[in-house]
Residue frames as qw, qx, qy, qz and C-alpha x, y, z in Angstrom:
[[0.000, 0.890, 0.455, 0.000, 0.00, 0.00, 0.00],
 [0.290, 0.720, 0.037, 0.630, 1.23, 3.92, -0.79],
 [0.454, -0.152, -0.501, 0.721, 2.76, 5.39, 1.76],
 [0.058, 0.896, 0.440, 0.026, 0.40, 8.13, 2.95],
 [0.353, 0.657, -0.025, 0.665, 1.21, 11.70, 1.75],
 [0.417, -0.227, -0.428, 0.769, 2.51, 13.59, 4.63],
 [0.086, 0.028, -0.035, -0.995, 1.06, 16.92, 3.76],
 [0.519, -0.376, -0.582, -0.501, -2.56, 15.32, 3.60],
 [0.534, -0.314, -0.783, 0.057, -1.79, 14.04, 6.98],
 [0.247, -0.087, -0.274, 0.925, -1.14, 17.46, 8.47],
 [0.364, -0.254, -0.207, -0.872, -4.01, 19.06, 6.52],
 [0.571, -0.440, -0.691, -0.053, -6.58, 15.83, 8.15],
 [0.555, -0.469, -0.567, 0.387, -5.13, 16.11, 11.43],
 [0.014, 0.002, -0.039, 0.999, -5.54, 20.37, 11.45],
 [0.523, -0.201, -0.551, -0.619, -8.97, 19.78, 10.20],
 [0.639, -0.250, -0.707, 0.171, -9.59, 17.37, 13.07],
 [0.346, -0.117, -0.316, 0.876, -8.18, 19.71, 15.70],
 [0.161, -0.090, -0.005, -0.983, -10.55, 22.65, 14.62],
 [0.563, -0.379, -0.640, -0.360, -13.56, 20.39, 14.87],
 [0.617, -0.401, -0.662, 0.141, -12.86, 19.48, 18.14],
 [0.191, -0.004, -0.139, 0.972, -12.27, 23.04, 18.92],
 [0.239, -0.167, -0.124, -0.948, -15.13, 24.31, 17.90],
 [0.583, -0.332, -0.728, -0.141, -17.18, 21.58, 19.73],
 [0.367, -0.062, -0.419, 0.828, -15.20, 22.92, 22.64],
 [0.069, -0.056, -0.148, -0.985, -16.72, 26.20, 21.94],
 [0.543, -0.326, -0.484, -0.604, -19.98, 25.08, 20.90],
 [0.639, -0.371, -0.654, 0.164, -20.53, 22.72, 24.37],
 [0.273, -0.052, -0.244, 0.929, -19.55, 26.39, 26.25],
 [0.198, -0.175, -0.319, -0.910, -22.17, 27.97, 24.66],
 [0.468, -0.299, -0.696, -0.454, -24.87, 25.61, 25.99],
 [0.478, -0.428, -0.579, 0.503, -23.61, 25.54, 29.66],
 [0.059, -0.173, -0.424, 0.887, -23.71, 29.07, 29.82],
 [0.319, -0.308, -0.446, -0.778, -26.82, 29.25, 27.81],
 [0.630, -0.340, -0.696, -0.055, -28.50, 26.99, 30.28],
 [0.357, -0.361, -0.466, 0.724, -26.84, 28.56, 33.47],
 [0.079, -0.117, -0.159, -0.977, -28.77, 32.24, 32.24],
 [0.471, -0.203, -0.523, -0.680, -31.56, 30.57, 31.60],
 [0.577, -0.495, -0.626, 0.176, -31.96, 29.23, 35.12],
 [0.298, -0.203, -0.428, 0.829, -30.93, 32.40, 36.44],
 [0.276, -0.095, -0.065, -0.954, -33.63, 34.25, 34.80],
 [0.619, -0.340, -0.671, -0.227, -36.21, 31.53, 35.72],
 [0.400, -0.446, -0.496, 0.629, -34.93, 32.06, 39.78],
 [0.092, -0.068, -0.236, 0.965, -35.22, 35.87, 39.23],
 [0.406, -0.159, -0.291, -0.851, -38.66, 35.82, 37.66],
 [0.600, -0.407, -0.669, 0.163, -39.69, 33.32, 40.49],
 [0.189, -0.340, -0.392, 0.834, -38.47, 36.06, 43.27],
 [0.036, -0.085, -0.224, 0.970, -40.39, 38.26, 41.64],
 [0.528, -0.336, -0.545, -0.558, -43.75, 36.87, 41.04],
 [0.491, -0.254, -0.746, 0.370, -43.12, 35.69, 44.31],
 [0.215, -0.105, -0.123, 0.963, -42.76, 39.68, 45.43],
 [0.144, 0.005, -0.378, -0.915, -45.55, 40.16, 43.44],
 [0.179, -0.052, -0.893, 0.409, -47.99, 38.68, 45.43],
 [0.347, -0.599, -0.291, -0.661, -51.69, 39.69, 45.31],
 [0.391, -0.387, 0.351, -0.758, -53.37, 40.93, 48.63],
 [0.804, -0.149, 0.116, -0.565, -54.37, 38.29, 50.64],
 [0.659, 0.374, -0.629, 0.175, -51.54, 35.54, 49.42],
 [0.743, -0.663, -0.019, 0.090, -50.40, 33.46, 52.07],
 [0.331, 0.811, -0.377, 0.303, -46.92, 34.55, 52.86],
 [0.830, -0.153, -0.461, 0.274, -44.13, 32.46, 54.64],
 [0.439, -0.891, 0.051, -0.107, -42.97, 34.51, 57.80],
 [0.727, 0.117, -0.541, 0.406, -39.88, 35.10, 59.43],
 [0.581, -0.666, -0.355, 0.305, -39.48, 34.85, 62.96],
 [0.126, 0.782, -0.209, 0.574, -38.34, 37.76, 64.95],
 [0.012, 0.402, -0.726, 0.557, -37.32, 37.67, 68.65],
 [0.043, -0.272, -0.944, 0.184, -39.79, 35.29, 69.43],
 [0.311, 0.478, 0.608, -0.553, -42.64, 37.74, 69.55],
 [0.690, 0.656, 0.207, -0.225, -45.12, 37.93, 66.27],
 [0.699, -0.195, 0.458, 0.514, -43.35, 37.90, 63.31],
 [0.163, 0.702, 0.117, -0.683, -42.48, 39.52, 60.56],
 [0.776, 0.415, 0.475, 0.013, -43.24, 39.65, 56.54],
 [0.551, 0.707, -0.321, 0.306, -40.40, 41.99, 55.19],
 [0.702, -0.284, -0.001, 0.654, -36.80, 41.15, 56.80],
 [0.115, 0.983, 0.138, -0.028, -35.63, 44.91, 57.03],
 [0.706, 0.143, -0.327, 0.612, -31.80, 45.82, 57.05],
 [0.415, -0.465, -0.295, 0.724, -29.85, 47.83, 59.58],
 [0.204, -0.048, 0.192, 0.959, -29.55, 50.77, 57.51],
 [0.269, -0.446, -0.437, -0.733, -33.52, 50.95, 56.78],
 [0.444, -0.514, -0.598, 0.426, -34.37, 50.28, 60.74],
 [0.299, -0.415, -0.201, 0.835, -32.02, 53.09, 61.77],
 [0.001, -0.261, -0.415, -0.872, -33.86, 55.35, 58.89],
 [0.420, -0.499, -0.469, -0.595, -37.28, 54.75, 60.18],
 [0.518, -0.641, -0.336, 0.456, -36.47, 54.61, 64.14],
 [0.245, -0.143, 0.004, 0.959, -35.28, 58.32, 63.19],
 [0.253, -0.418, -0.377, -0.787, -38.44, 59.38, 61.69],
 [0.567, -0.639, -0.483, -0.193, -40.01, 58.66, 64.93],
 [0.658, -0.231, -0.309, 0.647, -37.85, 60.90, 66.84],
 [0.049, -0.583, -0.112, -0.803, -39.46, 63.81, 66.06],
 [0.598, -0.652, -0.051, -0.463, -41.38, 63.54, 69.57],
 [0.657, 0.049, -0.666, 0.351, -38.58, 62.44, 71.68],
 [0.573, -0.410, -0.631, 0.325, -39.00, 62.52, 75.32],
 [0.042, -0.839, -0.115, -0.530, -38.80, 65.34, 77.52],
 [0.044, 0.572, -0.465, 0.674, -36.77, 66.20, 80.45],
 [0.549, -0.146, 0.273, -0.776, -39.62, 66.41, 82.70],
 [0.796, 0.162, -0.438, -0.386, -40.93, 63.15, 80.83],
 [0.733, 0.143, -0.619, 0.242, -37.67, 61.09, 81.74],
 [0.124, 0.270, -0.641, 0.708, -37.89, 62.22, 85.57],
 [0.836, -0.057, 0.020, -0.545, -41.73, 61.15, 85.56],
 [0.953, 0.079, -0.294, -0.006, -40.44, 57.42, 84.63],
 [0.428, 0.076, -0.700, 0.567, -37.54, 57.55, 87.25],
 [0.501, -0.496, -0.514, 0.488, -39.94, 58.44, 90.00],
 [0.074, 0.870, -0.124, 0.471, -38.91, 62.49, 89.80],
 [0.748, -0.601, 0.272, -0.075, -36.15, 60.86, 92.28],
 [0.703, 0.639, -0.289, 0.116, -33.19, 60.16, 89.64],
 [0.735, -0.561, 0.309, 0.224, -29.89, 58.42, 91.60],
 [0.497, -0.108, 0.475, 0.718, -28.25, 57.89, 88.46],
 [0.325, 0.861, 0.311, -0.236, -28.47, 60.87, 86.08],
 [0.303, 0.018, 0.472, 0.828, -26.90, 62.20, 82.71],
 [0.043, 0.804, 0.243, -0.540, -27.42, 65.72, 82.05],
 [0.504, 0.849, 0.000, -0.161, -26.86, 66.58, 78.18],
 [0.633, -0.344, 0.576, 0.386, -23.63, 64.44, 77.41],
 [0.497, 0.799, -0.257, -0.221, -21.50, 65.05, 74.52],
 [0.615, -0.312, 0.694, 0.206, -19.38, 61.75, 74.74],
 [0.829, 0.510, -0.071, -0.219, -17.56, 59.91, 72.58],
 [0.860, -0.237, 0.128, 0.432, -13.97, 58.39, 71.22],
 [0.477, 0.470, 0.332, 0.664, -11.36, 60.53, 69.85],
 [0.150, 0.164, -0.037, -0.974, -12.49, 63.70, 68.39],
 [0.373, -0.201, -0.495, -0.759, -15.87, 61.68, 67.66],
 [0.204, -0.194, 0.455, -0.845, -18.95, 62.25, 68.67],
 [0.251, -0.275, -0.920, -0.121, -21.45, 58.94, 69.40],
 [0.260, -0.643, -0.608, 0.387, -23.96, 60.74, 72.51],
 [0.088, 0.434, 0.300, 0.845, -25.63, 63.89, 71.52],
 [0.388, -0.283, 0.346, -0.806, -26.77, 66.17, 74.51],
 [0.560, -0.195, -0.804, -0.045, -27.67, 62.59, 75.83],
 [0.404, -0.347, 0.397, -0.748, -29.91, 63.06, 78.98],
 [0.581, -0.093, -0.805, 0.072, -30.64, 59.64, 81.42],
 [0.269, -0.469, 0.521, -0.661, -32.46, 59.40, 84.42],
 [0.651, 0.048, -0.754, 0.074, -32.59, 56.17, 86.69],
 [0.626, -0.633, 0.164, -0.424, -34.45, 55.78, 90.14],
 [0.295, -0.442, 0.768, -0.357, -32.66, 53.98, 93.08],
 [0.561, 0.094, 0.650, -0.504, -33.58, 50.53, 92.44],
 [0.714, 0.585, 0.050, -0.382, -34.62, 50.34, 88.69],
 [0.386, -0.203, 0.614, 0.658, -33.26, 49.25, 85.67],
 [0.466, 0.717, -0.121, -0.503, -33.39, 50.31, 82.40],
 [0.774, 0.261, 0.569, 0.099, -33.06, 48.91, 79.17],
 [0.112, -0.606, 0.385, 0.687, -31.16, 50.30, 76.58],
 [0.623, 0.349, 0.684, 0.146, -32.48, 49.17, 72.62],
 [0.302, 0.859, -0.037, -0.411, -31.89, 50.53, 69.25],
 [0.775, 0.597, -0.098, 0.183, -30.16, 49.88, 65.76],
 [0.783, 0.006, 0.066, 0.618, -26.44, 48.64, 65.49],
 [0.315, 0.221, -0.064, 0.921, -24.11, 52.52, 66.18],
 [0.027, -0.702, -0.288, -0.651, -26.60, 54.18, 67.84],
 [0.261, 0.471, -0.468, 0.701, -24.51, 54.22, 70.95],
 [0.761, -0.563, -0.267, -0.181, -26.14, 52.20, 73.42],
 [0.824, -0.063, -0.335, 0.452, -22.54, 50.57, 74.43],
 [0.283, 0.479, -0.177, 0.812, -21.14, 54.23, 74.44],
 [0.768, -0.321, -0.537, -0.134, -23.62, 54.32, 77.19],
 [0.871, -0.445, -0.004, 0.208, -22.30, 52.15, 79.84],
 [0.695, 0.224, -0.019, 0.683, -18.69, 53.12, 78.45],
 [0.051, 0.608, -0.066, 0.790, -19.51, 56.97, 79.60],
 [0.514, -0.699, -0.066, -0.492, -20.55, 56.18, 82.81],
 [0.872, -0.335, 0.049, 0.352, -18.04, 53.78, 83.85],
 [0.097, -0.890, 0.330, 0.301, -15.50, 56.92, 82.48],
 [0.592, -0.294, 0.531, 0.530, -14.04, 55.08, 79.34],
 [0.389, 0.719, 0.397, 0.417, -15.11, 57.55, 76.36],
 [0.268, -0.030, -0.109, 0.957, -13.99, 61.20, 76.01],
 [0.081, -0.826, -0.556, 0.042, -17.06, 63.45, 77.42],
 [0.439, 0.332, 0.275, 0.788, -16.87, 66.35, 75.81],
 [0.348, -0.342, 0.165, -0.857, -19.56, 68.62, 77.73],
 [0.778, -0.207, -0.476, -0.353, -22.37, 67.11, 80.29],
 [0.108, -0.599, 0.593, -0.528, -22.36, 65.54, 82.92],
 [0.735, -0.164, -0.648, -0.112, -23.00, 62.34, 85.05],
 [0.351, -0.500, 0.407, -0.679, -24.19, 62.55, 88.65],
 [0.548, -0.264, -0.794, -0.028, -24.74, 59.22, 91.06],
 [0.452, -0.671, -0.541, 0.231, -27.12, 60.64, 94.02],
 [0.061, -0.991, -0.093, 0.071, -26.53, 64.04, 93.65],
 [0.328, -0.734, 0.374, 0.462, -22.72, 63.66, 93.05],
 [0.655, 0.700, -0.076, -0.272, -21.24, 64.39, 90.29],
 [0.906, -0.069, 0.402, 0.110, -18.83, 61.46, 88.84],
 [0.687, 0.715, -0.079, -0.102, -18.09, 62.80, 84.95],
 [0.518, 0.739, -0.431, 0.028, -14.54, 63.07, 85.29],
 [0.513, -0.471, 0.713, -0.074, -13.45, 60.16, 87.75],
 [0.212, 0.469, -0.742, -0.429, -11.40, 57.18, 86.48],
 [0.767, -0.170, -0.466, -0.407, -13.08, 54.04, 86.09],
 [0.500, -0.042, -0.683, 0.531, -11.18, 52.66, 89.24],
 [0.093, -0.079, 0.384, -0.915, -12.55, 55.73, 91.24],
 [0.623, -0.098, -0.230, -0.741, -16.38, 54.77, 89.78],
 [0.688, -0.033, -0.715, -0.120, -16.06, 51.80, 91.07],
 [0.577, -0.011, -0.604, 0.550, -14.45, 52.16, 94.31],
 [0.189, -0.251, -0.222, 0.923, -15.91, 55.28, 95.17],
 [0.495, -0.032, -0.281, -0.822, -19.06, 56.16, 93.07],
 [0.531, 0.259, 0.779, -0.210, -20.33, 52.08, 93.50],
 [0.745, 0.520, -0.111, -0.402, -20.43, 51.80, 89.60],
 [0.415, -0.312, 0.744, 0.421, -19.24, 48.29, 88.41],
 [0.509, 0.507, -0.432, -0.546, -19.05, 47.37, 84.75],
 [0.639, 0.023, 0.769, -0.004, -20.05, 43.32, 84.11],
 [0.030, 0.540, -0.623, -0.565, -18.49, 43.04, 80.69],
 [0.819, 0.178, -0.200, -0.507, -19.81, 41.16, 77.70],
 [0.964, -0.233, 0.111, 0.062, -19.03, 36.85, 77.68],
 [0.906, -0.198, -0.165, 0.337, -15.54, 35.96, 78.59],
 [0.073, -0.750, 0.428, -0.499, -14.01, 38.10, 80.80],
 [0.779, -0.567, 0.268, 0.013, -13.06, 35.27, 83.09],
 [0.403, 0.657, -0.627, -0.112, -10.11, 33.64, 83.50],
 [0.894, 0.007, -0.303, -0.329, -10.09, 30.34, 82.71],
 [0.627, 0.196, -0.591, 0.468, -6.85, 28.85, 84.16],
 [0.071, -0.276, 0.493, -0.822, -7.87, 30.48, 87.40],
 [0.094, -0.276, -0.956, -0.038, -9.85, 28.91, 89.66],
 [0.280, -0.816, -0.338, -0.376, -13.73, 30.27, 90.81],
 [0.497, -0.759, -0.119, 0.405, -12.36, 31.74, 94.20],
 [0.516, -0.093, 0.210, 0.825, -9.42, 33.56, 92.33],
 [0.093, 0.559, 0.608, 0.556, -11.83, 34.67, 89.94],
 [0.522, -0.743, -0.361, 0.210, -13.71, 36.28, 93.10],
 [0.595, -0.613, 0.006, 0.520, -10.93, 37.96, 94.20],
 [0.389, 0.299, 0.378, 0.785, -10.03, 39.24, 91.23],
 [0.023, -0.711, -0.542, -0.448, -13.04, 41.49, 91.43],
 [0.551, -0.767, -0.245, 0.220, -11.96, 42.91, 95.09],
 [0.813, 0.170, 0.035, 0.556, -8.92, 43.98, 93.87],
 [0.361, 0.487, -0.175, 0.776, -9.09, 47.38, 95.21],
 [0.786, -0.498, -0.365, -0.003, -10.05, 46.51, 98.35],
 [0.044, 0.861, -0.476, 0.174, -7.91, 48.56, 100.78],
 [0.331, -0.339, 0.874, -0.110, -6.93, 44.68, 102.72],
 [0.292, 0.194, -0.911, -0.218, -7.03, 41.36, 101.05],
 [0.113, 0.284, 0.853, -0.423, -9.24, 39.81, 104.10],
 [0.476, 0.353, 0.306, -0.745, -11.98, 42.56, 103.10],
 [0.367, 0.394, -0.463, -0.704, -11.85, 40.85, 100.03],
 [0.209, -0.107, -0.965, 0.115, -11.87, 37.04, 101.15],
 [0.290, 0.278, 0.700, -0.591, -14.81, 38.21, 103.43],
 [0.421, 0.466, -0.159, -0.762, -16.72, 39.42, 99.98],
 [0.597, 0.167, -0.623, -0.477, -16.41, 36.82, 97.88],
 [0.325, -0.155, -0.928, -0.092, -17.92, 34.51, 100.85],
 [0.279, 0.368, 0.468, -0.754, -20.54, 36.57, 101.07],
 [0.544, 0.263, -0.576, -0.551, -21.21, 35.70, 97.12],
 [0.371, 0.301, -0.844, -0.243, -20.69, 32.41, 97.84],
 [0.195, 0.355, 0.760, -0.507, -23.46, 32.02, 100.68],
 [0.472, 0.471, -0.056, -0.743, -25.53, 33.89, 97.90],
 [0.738, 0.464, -0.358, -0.336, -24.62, 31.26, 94.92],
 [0.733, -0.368, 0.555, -0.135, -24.24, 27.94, 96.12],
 [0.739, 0.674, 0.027, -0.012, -23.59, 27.13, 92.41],
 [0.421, 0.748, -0.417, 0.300, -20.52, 28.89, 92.26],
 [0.518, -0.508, 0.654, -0.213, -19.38, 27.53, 96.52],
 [0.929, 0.163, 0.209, -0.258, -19.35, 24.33, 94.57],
 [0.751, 0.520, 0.030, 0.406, -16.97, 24.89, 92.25],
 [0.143, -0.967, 0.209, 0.012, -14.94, 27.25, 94.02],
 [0.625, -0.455, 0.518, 0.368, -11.74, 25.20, 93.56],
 [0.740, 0.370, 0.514, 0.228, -12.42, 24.29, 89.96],
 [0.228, -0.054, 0.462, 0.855, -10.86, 26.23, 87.04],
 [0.602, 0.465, 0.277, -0.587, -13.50, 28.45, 85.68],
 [0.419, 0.363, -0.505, -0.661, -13.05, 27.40, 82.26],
 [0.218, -0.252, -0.936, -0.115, -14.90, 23.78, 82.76],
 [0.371, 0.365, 0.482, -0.705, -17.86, 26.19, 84.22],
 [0.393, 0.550, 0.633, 0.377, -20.91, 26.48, 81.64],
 [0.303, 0.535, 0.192, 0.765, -21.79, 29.19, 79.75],
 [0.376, -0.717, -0.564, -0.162, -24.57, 29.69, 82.65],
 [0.713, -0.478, -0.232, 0.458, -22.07, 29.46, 85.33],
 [0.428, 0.315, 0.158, 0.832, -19.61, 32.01, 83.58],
 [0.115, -0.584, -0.143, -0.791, -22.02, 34.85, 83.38],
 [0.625, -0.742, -0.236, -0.056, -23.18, 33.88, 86.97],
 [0.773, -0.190, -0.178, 0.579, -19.23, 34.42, 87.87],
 [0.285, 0.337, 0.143, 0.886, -18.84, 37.68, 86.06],
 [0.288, -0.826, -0.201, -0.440, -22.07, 38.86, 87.40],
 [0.600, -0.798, -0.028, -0.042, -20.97, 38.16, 91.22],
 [0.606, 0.134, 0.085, 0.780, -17.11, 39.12, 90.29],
 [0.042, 0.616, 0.028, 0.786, -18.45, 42.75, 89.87],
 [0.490, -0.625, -0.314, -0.520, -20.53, 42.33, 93.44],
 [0.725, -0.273, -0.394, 0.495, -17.36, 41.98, 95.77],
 [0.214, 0.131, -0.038, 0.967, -17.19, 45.56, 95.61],
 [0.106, -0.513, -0.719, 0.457, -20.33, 45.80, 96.46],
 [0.021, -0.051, 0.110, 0.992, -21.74, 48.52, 94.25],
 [0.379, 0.362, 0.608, -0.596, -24.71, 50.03, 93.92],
 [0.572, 0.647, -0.187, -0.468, -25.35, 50.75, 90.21],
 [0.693, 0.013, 0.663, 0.283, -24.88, 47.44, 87.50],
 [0.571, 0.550, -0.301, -0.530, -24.10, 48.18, 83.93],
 [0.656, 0.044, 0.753, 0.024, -24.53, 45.31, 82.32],
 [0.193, 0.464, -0.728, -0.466, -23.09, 44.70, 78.54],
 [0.645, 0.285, -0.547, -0.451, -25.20, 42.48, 76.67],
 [0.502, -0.284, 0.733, -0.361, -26.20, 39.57, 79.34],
 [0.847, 0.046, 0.430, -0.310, -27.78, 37.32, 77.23],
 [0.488, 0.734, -0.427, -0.204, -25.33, 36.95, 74.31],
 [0.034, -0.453, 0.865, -0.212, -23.61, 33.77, 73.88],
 [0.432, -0.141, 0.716, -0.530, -25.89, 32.05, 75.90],
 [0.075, -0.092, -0.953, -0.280, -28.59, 29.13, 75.52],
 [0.305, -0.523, -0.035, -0.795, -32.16, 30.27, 76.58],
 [0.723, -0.597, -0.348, -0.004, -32.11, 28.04, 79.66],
 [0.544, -0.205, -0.290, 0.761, -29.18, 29.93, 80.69],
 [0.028, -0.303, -0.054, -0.951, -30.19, 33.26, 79.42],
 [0.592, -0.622, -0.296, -0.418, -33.59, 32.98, 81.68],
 [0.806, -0.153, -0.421, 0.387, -31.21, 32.16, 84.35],
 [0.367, 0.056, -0.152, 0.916, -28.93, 35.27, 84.35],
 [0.151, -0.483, -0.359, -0.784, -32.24, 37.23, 84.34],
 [0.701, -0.648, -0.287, -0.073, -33.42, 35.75, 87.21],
 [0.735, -0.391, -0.397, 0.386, -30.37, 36.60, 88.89],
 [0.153, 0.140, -0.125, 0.970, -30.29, 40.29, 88.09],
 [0.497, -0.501, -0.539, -0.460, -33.86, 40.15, 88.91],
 [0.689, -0.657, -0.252, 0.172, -32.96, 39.23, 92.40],
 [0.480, -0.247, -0.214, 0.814, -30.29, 41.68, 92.90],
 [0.018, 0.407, 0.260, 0.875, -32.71, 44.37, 91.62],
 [0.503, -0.594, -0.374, -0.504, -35.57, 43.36, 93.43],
 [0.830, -0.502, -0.231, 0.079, -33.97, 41.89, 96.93],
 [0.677, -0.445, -0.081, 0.580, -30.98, 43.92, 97.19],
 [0.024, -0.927, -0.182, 0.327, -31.88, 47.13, 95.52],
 [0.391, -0.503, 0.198, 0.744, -29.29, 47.43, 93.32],
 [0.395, 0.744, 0.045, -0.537, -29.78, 49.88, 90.07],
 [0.663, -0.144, 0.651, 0.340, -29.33, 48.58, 86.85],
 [0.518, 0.664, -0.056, -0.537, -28.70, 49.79, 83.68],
 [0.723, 0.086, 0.658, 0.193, -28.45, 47.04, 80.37],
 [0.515, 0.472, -0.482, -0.529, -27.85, 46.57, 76.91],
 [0.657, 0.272, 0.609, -0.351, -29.76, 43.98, 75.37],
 [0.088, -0.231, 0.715, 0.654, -29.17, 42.36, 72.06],
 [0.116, -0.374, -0.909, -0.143, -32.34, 40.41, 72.64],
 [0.010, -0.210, 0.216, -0.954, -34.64, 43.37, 73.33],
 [0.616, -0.294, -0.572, -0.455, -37.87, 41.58, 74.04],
 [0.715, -0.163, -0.536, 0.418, -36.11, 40.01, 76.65],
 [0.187, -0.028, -0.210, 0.959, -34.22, 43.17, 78.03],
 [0.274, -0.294, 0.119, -0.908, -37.69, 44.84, 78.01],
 [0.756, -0.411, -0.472, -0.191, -39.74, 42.23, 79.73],
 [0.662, -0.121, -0.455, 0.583, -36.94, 42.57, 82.44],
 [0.251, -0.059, -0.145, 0.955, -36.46, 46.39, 82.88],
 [0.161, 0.661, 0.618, -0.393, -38.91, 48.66, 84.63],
 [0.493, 0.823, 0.035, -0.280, -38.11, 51.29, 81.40],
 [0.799, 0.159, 0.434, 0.384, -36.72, 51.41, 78.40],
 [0.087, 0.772, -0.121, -0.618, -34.93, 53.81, 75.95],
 [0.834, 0.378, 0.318, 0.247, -34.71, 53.90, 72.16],
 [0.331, -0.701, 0.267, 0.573, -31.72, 55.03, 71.61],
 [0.650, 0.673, 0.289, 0.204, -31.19, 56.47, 67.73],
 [0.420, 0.710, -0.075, 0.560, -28.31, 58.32, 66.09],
 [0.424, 0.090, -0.490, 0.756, -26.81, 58.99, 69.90],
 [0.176, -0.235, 0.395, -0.871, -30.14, 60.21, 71.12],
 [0.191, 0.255, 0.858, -0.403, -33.07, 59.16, 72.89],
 [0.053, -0.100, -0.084, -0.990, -35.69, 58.69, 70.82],
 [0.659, -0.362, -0.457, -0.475, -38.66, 57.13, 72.75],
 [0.027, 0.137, -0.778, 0.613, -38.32, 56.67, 76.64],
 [0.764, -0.332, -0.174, -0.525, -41.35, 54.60, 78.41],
 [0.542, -0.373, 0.689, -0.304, -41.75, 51.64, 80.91],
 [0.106, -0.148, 0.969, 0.169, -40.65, 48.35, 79.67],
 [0.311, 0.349, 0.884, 0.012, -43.82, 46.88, 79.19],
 [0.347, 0.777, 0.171, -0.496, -45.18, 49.73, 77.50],
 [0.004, -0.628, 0.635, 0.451, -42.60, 49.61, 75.22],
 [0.327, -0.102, 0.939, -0.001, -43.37, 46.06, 74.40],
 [0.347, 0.645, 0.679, -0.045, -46.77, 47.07, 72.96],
 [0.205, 0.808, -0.099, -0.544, -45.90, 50.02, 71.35],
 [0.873, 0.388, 0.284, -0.086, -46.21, 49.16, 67.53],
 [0.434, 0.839, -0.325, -0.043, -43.27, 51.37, 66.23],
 [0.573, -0.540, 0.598, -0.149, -41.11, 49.24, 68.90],
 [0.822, 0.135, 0.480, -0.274, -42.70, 46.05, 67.63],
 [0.556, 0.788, 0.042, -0.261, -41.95, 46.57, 64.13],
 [0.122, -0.949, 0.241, -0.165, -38.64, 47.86, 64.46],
 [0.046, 0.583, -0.756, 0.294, -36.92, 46.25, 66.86],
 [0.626, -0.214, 0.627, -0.412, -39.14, 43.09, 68.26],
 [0.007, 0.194, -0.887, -0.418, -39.95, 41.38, 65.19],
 [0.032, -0.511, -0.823, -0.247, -43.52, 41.95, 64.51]]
């Protein structure tokens, strides 16, 4: 047989090559045709979905456990429409009606912040002996800043902050503590784990003018929380979450203050623990009187707990009522409860 021509076999096997090229090509074409053609099929689903006559059933989504709600809103459109309702913020007079007209803790037009910026606009707070408050509102609108101005770790630009008639603004947080009776009970882990519960304790006494006054404190906790006299040898880090926050809380209460801020108690947690920690600022509100002022991720919660509440917006107050009022008020609901 002839020897095949070389130059045929080049031209064949070129020929060959582009076919299978342009299959190549052609088998592209179909995946992405296909991958469009499901994406406009999903988008015109969403939006017939959207498109929804009156009266459609519609699939909810939960909100903090109470009702629920049928648009999922973002931060940025919250913090829009919890401003429009700030035209009628509180009054003076208003916020010394809901402490009682007997304020113990009080902030008088505060200009606080970090820096050279300002988070707390002429912020005004008033807190009977005894109460707590609740603190709620859209992500920056300077709840934390808060607790962070009163415990003297922001830069307070004008204003003031008074506990029983004395005025506090410019002591250090060591002095608020030691000397005002303001402790700060920090969000979850602030223990230390390699240390056992009694150390822990003691930790909190730590400016205690003698060491004994401090040993006597934390077994005066520990006749309080038989929970934690258990474990008092153990490393805290094999506590639960429960335990933790029960450590931190009565860590802050060797010092024996009168005023609790409290950073986001329920965070972390499971909800048989979080009903826990409630109950146990509960009893130090109700049975030992001490004032208490919170941030609350879970604001349902945080108002069911606290005798009022504040909506804090853009660094200012703009709705101030008693917890449970709050709870039924619809703009609240909406807003910030999830329904």
């Amino acid at each position: 047989m002839a020897e095949e021509n070389p130059k045929a076999k080049k031209v064949a096997k070129q020929a060959t090559a582009k076919k299978a090229s342009a299959q190549k090509v052609s088998a592209k074409k179909a995946v992405a045709q296909k991958v469009a053609s499901k994406k406009a099929s999903a988008k015109k689903a969403v939006t017939k979905k959207s498109a929804a006559p009156k009266g459609a059933s519609k699939k909810n989504t939960s909100g903090y456990g109470m009702g629920s709600v049928d648009i999922v809103m973002s931060v940025d459109q919250v913090a829009k429409e919890a401003a429009s309702i700030a035209a009628s913020a509180p009054t003076v007079p208003e916020l010394d009606k809901l402490a009682k007209n007997d304020a113990f803790l009080t902030i008088d037009n505060l200009r606080a912040g970090y820096g050279k910026m300002e988070i707390l606009h002429d912020f005004t707070l008033k807190v009977g002996s005894g109460q707590s408050l609740c603190l709620i509102g859209p992500n920056g609108a300077g709840k934390s800043t808060v607790l962070h101005s009163i415990f003297g770790f922001t830069n307070i630009f004008s204003g003031s902050i008074s506990i029983n008639g004395k005025d506090v603004t410019n002591l250090t947080p060591s002095q608020k503590l030691s000397e005002a009776g303001i402790a700060y009970i920090l969000q979850d882990k602030s223990v230390f784990p390699g240390m056992t519960v009694e150390e822990n304790l003691l930790m909190g006494g730590f400016l205690k003018n003698k060491p004994a006054e401090a040993k006597i404190a934390a077994e005066r906790v520990f006749d309080k929380y038989t929970r934690l006299a258990d474990r008092r040898d153990k490393p805290a880090g094999v506590l639960s979450g429960g335990e933790r926050r029960l450590l931190e809380i009565s860590r802050a209460l060797v010092m024996d203050p009168s005023v609790l801020l409290v950073d986001e108690p329920s965070i972390g947690l499971e909800p048989r623990f979080i009903d826990m920690v409630f109950e146990i600022l509960d009893d130090l509100q109700r049975r030992d009187g001490k004032t208490i002022v919170m941030v609350e991720q879970n604001a349902k919660k945080g108002l069911e707990f606290a005798d009022l509440g504040y909506v804090l917006v853009s660094g200012e107050t703009a709705i101030a009522d008693e917890g449970t009022k709050l709870l039924k008020n619809p703009d609240v609901g909406r807003l910030f409860l999830g329904g």
